[in-house]
C-alpha positions in Angstrom: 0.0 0.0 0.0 1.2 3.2 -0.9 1.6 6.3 1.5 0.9 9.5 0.1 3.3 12.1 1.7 1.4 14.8 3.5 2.6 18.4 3.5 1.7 20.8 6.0 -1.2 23.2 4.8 0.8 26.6 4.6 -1.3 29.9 4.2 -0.9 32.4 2.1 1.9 35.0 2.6 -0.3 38.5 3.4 1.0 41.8 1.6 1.8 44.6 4.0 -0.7 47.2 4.6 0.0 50.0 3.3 0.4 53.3 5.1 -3.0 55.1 5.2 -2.6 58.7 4.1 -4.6 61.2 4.9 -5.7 64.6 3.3 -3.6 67.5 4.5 -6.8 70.0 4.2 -6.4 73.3 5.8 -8.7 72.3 8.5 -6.2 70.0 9.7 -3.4 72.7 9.4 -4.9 75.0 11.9 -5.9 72.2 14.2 -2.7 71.3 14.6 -1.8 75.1 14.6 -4.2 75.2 17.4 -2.8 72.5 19.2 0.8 73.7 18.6 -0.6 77.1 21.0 -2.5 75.2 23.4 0.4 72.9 24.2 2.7 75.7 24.6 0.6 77.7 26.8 -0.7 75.0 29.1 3.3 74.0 30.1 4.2 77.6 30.4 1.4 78.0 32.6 1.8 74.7 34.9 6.2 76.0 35.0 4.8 79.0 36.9 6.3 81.2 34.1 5.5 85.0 34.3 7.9 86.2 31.6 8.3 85.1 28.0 9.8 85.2 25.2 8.2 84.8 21.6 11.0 84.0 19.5 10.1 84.2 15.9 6.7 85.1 16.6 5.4 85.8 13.4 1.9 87.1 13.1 1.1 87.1 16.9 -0.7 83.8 17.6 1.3 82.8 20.7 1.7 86.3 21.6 -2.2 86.6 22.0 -2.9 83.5 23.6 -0.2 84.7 26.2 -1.6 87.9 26.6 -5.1 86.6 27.7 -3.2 85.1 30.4 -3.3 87.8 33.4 0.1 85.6 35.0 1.7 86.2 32.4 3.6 89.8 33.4 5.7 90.5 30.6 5.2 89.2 26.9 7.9 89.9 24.4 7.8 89.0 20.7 10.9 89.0 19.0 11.1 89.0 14.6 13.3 89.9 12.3 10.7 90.2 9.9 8.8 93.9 9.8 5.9 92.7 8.0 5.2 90.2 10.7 5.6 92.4 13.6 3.1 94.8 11.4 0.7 91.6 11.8 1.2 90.8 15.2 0.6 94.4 16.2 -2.7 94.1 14.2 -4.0 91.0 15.8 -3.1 91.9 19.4 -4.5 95.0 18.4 -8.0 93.6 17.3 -8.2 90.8 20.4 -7.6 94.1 22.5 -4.1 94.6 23.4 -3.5 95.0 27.0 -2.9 98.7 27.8 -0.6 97.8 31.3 2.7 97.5 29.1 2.4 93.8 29.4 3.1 93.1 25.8 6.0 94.7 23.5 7.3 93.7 20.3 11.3 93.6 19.3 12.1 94.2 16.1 15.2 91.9 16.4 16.9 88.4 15.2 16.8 86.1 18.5 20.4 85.2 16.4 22.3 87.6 18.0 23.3 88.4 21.3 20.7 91.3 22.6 20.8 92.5 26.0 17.2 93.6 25.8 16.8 88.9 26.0 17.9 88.2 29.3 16.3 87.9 32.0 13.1 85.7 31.0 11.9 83.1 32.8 11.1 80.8 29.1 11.6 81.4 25.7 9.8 79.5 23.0 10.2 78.8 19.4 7.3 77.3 18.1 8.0 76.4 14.4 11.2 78.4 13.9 13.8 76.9 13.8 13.1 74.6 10.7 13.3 78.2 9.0 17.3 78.6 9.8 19.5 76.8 7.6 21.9 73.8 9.5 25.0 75.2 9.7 23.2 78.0 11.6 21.8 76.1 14.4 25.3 76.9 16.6 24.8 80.3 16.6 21.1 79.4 17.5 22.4 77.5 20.5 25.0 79.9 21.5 22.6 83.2 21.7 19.1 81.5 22.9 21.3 78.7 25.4 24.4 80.3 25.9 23.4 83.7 26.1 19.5 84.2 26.8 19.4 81.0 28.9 15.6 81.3 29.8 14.9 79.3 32.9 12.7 77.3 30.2 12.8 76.9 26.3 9.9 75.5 24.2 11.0 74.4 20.5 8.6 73.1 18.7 9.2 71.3 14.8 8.1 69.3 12.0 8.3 65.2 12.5 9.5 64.0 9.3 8.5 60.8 9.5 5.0 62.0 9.6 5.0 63.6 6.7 4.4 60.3 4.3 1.2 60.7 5.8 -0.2 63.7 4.0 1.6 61.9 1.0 4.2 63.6 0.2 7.3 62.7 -1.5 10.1 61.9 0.6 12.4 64.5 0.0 9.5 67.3 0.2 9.0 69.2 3.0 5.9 70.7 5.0 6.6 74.5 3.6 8.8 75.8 1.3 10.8 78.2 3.6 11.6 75.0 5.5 15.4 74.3 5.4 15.1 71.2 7.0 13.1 69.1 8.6 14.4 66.3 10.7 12.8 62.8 12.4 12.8 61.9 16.2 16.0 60.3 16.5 17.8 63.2 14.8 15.7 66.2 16.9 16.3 64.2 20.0 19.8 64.0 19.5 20.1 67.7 18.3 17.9 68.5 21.6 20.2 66.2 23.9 23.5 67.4 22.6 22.3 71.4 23.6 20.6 70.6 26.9 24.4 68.7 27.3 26.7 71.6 26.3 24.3 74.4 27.9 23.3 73.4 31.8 19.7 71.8 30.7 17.8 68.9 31.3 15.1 68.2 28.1 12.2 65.9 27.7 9.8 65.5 24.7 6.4 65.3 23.9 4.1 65.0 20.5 1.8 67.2 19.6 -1.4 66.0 17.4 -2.4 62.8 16.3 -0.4 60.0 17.4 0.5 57.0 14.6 1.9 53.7 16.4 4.7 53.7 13.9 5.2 57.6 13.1 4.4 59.4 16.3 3.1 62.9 15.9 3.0 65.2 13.2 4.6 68.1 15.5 7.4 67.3 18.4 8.6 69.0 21.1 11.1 69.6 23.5 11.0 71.2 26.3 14.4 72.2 28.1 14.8 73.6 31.8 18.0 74.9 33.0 19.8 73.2 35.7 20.2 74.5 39.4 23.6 75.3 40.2 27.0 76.9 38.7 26.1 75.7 35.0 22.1 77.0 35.3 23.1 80.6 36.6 22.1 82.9 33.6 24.8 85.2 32.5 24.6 89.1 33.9 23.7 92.3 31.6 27.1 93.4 30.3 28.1 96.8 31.9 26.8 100.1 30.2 29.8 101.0 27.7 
């Protein structure tokens, strides 16, 4: 009698599912806009902050949201664009622009070493410094950590690895100012390697809707200067 040789039932190999893209409507956009603000304000507030800095503050959203905030006792915005500062004048201007002196603007770049910076007790860059080319970041570092050294800085930028989600092409970015914009690993290491050299400890955080592979479509990092001899910020220089 003959044995017929029985081979193991072996199912079918399954493709990979594919990524699922979304739509990058506008809707979207200032959701995450929106959520980019809310995020910032909500860890200024819980840091007990009463003195920021806007770096790069564009049209004045931040600026606003900050200046609804009574605890907040002095809010300055700091561009080295006139047309924005024009904007942000005209916003804080039509949400009613505290009259107490609470809010100025500085018409400024928050890359170079201004007295009228120190002294502030966080400084946030919400989407700015994907606008500065690389080999610019040190003097980035050197004025806003070495120099400013808010008792807390907020930066805030692009996740690449989100951005195959709105289907783009890999090597596009977000906006076309943008002069890079990098993944986790690489932010994180950027963001560890400044907290490092400057006297500051950093965590991170997403902002938006979180993908299991991906993460969010904005991260964060959020620095805090260390007590002791490497967290005391620098004096004024002397009046020449």
């Amino acid at each position: 009698m003959l044995l017929q040789e029985r081979h193991p039932v072996v199912a079918p190999r399954r493709r990979p599912r594919p990524l699922r893209r979304v739509r990058y409507t506008r809707a979207m956009r200032v959701s995450l806009h929106e959520a980019r603000l809310e995020a910032a304000l909500q860890i200024l507030l819980d840091g007990g902050v009463e003195t920021v800095l806007d770096l790069g503050c564009g049209s004045g959203a931040l600026l606003a949201r900050l200046a609804a905030e009574p605890r907040f006792t002095t809010i300055v915005g700091v561009d080295v664009s006139g047309t924005a500062l024009l904007a942000a004048e005209q916003r804080l201007g039509d949400a009613g622009w505290p009259s107490d002196g609470r809010v100025s603007l500085l018409h400024t770049s928050f890359l170079e070493e201004d007295p009228r910076l120190l002294g502030f007790d966080a400084a946030v860059l919400l989407e700015a410094i994907e606008h500065i080319e690389p080999d610019r970041l040190s003097i980035l570092e050197r004025v806003v950590f070495g120099f400013c050294r808010a008792g807390q800085v907020l930066v805030t930028t692009p996740n690449r690895e989100y951005n195959d989600l709105y289907g783009q092409p890999e090597q596009q970015r977000r906006h076309p100012d943008h002069r890079f914009e990098w993944d986790r690993a690489r932010f994180q290491d950027w963001a560890g390697g400044v907290a490092a050299r400057n006297g500051y400890d950093v965590s991170f955080a997403g902002i938006g809707w979180k993908h299991p592979v991906r993460g969010c479509s904005t991260q964060l990092a959020h620095f805090r200067r260390c007590a002791g001899p490497g967290g005391r910020s620098p004096q004024p220089p002397p009046p020449r």
